[in-house]
C-alpha positions as CSV (number, residue, x, y, z in Angstrom):
1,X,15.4,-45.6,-19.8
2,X,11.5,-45.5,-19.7
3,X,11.7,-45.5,-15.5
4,X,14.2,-42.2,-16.0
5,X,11.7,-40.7,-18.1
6,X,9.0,-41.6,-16.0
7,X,11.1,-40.4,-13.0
8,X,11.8,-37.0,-15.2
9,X,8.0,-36.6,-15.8
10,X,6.6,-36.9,-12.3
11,X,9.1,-34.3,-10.9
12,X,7.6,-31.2,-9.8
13,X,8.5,-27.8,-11.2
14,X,9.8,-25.4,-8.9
15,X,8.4,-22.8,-7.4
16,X,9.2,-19.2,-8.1
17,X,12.3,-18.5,-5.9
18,X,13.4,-15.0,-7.6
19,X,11.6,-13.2,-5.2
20,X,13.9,-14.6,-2.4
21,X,15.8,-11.3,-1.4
22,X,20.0,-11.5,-1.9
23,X,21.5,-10.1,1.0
24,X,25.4,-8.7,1.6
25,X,26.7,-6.7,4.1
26,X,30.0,-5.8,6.4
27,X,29.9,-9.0,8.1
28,X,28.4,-11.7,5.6
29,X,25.6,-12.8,3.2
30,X,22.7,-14.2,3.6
31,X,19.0,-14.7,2.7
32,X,15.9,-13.0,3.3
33,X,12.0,-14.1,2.9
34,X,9.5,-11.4,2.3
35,X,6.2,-11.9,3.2
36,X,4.8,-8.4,3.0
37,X,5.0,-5.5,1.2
38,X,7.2,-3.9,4.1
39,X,8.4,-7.0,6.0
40,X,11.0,-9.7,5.3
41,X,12.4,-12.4,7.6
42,X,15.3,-13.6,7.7
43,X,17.4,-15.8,10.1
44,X,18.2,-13.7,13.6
45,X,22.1,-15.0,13.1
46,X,22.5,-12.9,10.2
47,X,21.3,-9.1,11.7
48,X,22.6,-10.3,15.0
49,X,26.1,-10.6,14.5
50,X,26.9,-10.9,18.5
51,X,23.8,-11.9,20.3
52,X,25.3,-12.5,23.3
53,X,26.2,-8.7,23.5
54,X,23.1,-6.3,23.6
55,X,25.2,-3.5,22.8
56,X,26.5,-4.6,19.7
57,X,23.2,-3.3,17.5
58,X,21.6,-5.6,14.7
59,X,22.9,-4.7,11.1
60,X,21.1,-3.7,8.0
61,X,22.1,-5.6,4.3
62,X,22.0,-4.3,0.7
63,X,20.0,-6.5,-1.2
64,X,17.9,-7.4,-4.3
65,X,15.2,-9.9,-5.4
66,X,11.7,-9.6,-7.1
67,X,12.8,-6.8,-9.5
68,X,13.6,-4.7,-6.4
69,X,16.8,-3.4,-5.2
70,X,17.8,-1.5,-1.7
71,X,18.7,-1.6,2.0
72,X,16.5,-3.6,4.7
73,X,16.9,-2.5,8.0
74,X,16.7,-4.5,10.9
75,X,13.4,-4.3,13.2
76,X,13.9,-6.7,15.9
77,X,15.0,-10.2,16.7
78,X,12.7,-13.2,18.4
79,X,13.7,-14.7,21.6
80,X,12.5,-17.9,20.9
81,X,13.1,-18.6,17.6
82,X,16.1,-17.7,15.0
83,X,14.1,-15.4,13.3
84,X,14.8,-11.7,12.8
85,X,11.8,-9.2,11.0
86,X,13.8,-6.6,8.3
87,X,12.3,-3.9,6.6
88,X,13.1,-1.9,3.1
89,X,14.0,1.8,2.7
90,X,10.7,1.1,-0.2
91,X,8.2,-1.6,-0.6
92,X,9.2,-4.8,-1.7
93,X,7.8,-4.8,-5.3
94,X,6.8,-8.8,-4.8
95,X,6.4,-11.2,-2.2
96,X,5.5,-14.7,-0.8
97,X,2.1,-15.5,0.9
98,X,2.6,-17.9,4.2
99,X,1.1,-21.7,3.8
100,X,-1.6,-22.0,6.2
101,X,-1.2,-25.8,6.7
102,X,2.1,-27.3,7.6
103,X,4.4,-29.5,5.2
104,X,3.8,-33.6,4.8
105,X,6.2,-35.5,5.8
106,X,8.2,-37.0,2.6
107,X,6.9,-33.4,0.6
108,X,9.4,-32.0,-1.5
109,X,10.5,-28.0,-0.7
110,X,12.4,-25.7,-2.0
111,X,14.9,-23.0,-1.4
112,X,17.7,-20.3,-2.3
113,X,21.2,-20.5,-1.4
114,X,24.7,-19.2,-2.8
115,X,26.5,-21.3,-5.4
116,X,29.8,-22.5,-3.9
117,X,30.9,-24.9,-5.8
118,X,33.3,-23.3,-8.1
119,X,35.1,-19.9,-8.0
120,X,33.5,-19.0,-11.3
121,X,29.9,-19.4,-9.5
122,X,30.4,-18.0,-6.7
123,X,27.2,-16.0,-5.5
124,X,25.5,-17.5,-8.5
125,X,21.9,-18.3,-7.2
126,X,21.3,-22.3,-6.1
127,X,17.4,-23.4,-6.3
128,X,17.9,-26.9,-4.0
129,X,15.2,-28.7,-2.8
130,X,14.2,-31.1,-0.3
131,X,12.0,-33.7,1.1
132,X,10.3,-32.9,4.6
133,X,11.5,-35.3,7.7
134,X,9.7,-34.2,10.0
135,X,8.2,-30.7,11.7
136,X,9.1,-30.5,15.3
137,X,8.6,-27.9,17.7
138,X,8.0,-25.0,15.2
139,X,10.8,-26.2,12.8
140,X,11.4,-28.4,9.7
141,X,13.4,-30.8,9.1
142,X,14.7,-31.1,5.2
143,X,17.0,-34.1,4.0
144,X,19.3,-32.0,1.9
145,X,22.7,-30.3,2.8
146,X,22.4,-26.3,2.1
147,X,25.5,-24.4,2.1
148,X,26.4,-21.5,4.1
149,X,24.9,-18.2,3.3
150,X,22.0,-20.0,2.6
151,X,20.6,-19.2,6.2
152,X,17.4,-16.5,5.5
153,X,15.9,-18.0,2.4
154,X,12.0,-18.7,2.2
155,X,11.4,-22.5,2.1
156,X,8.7,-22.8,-0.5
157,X,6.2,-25.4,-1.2
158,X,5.0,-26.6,-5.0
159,X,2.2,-23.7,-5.1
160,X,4.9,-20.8,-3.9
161,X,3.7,-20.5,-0.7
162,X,5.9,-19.9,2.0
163,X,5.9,-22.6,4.7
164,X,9.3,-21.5,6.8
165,X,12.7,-19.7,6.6
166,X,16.2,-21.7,6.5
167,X,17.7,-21.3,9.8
168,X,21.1,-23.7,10.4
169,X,22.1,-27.4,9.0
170,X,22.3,-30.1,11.8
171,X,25.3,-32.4,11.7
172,X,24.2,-36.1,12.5
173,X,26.4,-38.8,13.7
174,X,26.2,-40.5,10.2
175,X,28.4,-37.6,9.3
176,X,25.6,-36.1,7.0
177,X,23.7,-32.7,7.4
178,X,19.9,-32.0,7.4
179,X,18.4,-28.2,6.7
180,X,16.5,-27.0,9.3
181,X,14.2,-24.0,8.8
182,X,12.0,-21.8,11.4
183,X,8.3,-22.3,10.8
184,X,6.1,-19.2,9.5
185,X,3.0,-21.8,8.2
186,X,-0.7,-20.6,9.9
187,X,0.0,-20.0,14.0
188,X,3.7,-20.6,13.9
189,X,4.5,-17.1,12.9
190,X,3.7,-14.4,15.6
191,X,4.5,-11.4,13.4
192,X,6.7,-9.6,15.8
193,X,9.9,-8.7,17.1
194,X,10.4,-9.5,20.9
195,X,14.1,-8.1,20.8
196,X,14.3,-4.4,18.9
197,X,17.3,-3.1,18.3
198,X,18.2,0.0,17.1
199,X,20.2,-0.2,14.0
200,X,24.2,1.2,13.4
201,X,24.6,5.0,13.7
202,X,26.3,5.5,10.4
């Protein structure tokens, strides 16, 4: 009993997350991370519903988070990275400033995905966390499963700053899952699009 309280104790409290914009649109949901008053990443997957197909044009999301409610429109995907840049009809009215140091290996992250779990959660928000593996090439590696839809959300260190974005879950051979996310600590983020696409003619 005493170790389970000590456990309890030394836990950190998670960051903020309700800033973490709730995206749903024609062909999904998703996640997005803003980082600026006018920008918000988000994984490229979810605006890019057919990237092998440069005619099929990246789609915009209704969405809310941080007390602020709208459309972001696509701006452009990144070739070398699964990372799209979105933008709101109005300024975000809060968002995340980007770590300028990368994650330790065994710290604990946080992010935002979808509640799955039962029909009578479902798109309930899901705070999960993490502990870091390891960063390689630009990306982290979390030990924890996320579910789908997850894919977008800001990965968020114990002060609230933004160290990456959750990109894809990697199946292993050990039949488990580990959350991968896009870098955006210090040089890792480049802060622009190298794909634009113009959005759906409605």
């Amino acid at each position: 009993m005493l170790a389970l309280l000590m456990l309890l104790a030394a836990a950190p409290e998670p960051p903020d997350t309700s800033a973490i914009l709730r995206l749903i649109g024609r062909f999904g949901a998703g996640h997005a991370c803003p980082i600026e008053a006018e920008v918000a990443l988000t994984a490229a997957h979810v605006p890019d519903v057919s990237p092998l197909d440069r005619e099929v044009p990246l789609w915009p999301y209704r969405f809310e988070g941080g007390g602020t409610v709208g459309v972001v429109e696509p701006q452009g995907v990144m070739s070398a990275v699964d990372l799209a840049v979105m933008r709101p009809q109005q300024p975000f009215a809060r968002w995340y400033k980007r770590a300028s140091e990368p994650p330790a290996v065994g710290e604990r992250l946080w992010l935002l995905a979808y509640d799955w779990r039962s029909r009578k959660a479902i798109y309930a928000d899901r705070v999960m966390s993490g502990r870091v593996l390891r960063v390689v090439a630009g990306h982290i590696m979390l030990d924890e499963e996320v579910p789908g839809g997850a894919s977008g959300s800001c990965v968020l260190n114990e002060a609230g700053d933004v160290v990456g974005v959750v990109t894809w879950g990697q199946r292993t051979e050990d039949q488990r899952t580990a959350a991968v996310a896009a870098a955006v600590f210090g040089e890792w983020w480049g802060g622009a699009a190298t794909r634009a696409v113009p959005p759906p003619v409605e």
